[in-house]
Structure formats: C-alpha cells, structure tokens
N, C-alpha and C positions, 0 to 999 in steps of 0.2 A: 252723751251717747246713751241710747235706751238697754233696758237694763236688758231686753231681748237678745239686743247686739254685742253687749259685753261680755257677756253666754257663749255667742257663738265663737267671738274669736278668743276665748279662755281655752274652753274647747280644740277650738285648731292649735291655739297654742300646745295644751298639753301632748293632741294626736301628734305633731312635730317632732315635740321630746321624748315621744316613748321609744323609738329606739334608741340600745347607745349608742351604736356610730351616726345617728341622726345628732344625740345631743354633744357631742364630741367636736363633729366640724363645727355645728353654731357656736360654738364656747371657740372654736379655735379663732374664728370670728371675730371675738371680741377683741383678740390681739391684733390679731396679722388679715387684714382687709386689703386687696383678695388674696384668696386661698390659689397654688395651682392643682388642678386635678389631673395633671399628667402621669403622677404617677400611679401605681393599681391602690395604694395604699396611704395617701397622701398625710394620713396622722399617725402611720405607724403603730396604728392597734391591732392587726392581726395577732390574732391570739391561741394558742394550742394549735389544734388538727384545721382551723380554718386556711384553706387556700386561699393565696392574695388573687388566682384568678375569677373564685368566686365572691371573692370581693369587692372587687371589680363590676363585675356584673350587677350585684344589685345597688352597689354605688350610682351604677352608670343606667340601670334600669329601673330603680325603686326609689333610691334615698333622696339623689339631685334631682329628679325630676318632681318630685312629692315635694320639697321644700321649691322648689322653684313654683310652682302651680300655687303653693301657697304666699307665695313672694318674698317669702322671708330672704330668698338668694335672689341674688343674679348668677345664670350659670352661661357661660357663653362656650361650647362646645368647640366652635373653633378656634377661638383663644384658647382655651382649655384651663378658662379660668374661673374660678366661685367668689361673689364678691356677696354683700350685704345688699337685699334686695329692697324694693319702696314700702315694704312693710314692716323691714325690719323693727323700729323703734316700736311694735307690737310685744314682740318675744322677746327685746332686749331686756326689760325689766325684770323680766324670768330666769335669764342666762344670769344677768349680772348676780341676783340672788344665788343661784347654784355657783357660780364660779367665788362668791365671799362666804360660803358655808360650805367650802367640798370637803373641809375637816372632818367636819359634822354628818357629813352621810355617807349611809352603809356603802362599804367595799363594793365594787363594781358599778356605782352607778353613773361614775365618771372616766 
C-alpha cells in the first residue's frame, strides 16, 4: 500500500477514535459482534448531567452514521443492529492495542 494511502486511512482511523462513545462501541466490538442499538444507551456510559435522549440523537445522528460512511460498522437501522463492517480489520489493530493497554491510559479515555 502506498505510503499516501497508509496516511489516509491512519487518519480516518484516528478521526473514528476521537470520540469516546465512538471508541467505546468499536472496543465493544471486539467482543460481542453485533452490537443492538435499540436501546438509547446501548454501552451504558451516560454519564453525569448527559441525557440518554441526547444520547441517542447523536448516536443515531453523528457517531453510527460517521463510522458506518467509514465502514468500520455495519449498521442496519431496521434491524437495529451494529455489526463490524468491510473495513473493519483497518481499525481493528488499533482497538486491539487500546483494549491490551487500557491500564495504561489516562482515566477517561475508555
């Protein structure tokens, strides 16, 4: 692969992981393939003052959609289910690294 393209999808890699409920479900991913997303909160991180209904919304407006565009999921809306999508084995070597050193990194970022 040209070292142009290794760039670019380093790059979408990391744009993926930089939220944390973006790197949340792909870690959840690694275990439990597919995810359902029926519910508002489906990994259970709501946190302080955040509403699960605004949760929801950018779940269902921002985060599934942005990783699905990137392929890392498959999300199938009327299933209402998140699975590992035809890019995955991209980001996976990323995840696996953050999920065998979450010891190791600063408080919040999993």
């Amino acid at each position: 692969m040209p070292a142009e393209q290794q760039e670019r999808q380093f790059k979408r890699s990391l744009s993926a992981l930089a939220d944390p409920y973006r790197r949340q479900l792909l870690l959840a991913l690694l275990d439990h393939n597919p995810q359902d997303d029926d519910d508002r909160d489906p990994l259970n991180i709501v946190e302080g003052d955040e509403e699960p209904e605004v949760l929801e919304t950018e779940l269902v407006h921002a985060h599934l959609p942005k990783l699905a565009d990137m392929e890392y999921i498959t999300w199938d809306r009327t299933e209402k289910t998140i699975s590992r999508g035809p890019k995955w084995e991209q980001i996976a070597p990323l995840l696996e690294l953050l999920h065998e050193n979450r010891d190791e990194l600063p408080e919040g970022w999993l």
